[in-house]
C-alpha positions in Angstrom: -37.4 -25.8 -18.0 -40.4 -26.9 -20.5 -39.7 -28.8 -23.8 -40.9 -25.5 -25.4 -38.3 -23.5 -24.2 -35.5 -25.7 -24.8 -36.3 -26.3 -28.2 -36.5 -22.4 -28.2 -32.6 -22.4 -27.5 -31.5 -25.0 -29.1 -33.0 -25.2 -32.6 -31.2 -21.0 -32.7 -28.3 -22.2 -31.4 -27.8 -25.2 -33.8 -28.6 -22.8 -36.8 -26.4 -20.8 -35.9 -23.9 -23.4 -35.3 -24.9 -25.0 -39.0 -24.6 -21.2 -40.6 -20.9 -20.7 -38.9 -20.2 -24.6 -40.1 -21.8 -23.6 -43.7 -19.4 -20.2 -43.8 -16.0 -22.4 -43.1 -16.8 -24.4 -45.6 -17.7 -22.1 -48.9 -14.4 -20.0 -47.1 -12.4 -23.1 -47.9 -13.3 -24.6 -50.7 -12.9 -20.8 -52.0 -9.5 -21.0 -50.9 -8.7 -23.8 -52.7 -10.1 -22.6 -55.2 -7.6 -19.4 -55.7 -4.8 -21.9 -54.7 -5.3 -24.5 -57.1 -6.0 -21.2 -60.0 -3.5 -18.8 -58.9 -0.9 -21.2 -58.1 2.2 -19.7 -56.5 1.3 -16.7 -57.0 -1.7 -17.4 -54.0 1.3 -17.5 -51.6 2.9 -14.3 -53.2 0.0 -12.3 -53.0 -0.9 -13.2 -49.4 2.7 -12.2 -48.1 2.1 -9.0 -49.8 -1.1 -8.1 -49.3 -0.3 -9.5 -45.4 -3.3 -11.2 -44.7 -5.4 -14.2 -46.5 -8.6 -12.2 -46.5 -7.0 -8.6 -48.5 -4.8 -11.7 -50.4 -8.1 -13.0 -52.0 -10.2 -9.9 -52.4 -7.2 -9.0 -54.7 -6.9 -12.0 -56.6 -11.0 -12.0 -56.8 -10.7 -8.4 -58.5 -8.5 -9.5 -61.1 -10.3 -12.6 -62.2 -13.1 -10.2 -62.7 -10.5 -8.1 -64.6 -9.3 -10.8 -66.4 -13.1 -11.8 -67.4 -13.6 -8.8 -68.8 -10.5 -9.0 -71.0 -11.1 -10.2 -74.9 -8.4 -13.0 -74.4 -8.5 -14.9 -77.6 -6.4 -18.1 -78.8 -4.2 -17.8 -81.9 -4.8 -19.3 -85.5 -2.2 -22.3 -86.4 -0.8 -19.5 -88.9 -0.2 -17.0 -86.3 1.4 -19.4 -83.6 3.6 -20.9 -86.4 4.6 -17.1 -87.2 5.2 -16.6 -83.8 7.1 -20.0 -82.9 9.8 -18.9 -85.9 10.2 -15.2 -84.8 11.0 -17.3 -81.1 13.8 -19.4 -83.1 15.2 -16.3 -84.6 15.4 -14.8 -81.0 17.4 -17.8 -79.7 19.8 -18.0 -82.8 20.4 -14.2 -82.4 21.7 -15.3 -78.5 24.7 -17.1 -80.0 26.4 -13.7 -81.3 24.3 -11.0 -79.3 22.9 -12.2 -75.9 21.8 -9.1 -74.6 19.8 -7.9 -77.6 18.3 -11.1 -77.9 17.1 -10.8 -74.2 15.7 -7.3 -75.0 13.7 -9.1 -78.1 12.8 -12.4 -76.0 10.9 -9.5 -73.6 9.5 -7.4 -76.8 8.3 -10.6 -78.5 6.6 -12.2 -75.1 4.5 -8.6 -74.8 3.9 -8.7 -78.5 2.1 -12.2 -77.8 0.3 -10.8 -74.8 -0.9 -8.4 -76.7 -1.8 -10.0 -79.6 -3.9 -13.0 -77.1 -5.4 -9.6 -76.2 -3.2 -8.9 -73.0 -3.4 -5.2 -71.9 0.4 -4.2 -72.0 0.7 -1.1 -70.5 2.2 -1.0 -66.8 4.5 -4.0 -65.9 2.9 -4.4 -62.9 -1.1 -4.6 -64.5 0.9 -7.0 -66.8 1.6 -9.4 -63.7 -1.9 -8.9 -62.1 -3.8 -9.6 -65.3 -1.5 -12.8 -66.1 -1.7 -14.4 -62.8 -5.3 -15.5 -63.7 -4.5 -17.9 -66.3 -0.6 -18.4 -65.7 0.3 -17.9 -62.3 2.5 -20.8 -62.3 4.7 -19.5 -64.7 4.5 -15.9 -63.8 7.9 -16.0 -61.3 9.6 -16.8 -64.6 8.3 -13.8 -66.3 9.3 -11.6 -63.4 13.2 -13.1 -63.4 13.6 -12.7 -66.3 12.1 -9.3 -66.4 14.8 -8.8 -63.6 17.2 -10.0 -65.5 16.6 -7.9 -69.0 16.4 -4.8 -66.5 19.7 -5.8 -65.5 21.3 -5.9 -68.7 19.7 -2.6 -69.4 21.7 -1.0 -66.3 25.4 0.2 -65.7 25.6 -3.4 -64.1 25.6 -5.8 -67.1 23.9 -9.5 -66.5 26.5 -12.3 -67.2 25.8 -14.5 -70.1 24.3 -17.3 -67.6 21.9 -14.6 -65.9 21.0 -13.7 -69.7 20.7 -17.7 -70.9 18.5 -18.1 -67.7 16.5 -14.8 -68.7 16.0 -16.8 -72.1 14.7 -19.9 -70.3 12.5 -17.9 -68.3 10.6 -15.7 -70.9 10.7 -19.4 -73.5 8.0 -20.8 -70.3 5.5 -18.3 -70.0 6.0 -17.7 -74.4 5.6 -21.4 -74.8 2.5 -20.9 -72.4 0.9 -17.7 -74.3 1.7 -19.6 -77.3 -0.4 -23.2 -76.2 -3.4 -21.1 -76.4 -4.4 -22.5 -72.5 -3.9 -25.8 -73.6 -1.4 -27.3 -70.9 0.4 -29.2 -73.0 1.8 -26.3 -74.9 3.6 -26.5 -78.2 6.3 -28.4 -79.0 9.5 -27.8 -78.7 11.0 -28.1 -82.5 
C-alpha cells in the first residue's frame, strides 16, 4: 500500500475516533452537570423516566422551564414577614398539629408563589423546583405525603406530622435564603 493511501485511512479513521472521543466527553461532563444541579433528584428522575438519556432530556426541559420563570428574591421586609408567619405556624403545632401541617403546606406555596413559583399542579410544582432545590425536594414530597395523610380517613400520628413540619421548615428555609445556601437563621 502507498503512503497516500494509508494516510487516506487513517487520518478518517482517527477523526472519527477524536469525534466519538469528543462526544463522551461533552456527554459526561453534561452528566455531571445535571448531577451536581439536580442533586437527588438526577437519580429519581432516571429510575422514572428508565433510562439516563429520556432522564436528562427531561431535566434539560425544565431548566429551560425554569429559565423562563420570573423567579425573584424577596426584600428583608418580606422574608422577615414571612419568617414570623413560619413561627406562628410552629406555635400553632403545640395545640393543633394537624392544622398547623395544613398551614406549614399553604404558607411554603404561598412563598413559591410569591419567589414567582407557578403553583398550580403538585406535580409542575416538583418539576419546576427541582432546578434550583432538588436537594431538598424529597422533603417537600414527604411531607406533602404526610399533610395528604392527615387529610384522609387515616389520620398521621403526631410524629408523622412533627416530621411533616421538619420537612416543609427545609425547603421554606431554602425559598426563604433567596438561593443563598446558607439560608436564614434559625431564630
Amino acid at each position: 500500500m502507498s503512503t497516500g493511501t494509508l494516510l487516506a485511512i487513517i487520518i478518517p479513521a482517527a477523526v472519527v475516533i477524536a469525534l466519538i472521543a469528543l462526544a463522551v466527553a461533552l456527554n459526561t461532563r453534561r452528566r455531571r452537570r445535571l448531577r451536581d444541579r439536580f442533586g437527588p433528584e438526577y437519580d429519581r428522575t432516571v429510575d422514572d423516566a428508565g433510562s439516563k438519556r429520556a432522564a436528562e432530556h427531561d431535566l434539560d426541559a425544565r431548566e429551560k422551564r425554569h429559565a423562563s420563570l420570573d423567579i425573584q428574591p424577596l426584600s428583608s421586609g418580606t422574608r422577615d414577614r414571612y419568617a414570623q408567619e413560619w413561627s406562628g405556624v410552629q406555635e400553632e403545632f403545640v395545640d393543633r398539629p394537624q392544622d398547623a401541617v395544613h398551614d406549614a403546606d399553604q404558607l411554603v406555596t404561598a412563598l413559591m408563589r410569591e419567589r414567582g413559583y407557578p403553583t398550580d399542579g403538585y406535580e409542575q410544582q416538583m418539576r419546576d423546583l427541582s432546578v434550583e432545590h432538588g436537594r431538598t425536594l424529597e422533603h417537600y414530597r414527604a411531607a406533602h405525603e404526610i399533610n395528604a395523610l392527615s387529610g384522609s380517613s387515616q389520620r398521621a400520628t403526631t410524629e408523622q406530622l412533627r416530621g411533616a413540619m421538619v420537612h416543609y421548615r427545609a425547603l421554606f428555609d431554602e425559598l426563604l435564603a433567596n438561593g443563598d445556601q446558607s439560608g436564614p437563621s434559625r431564630a
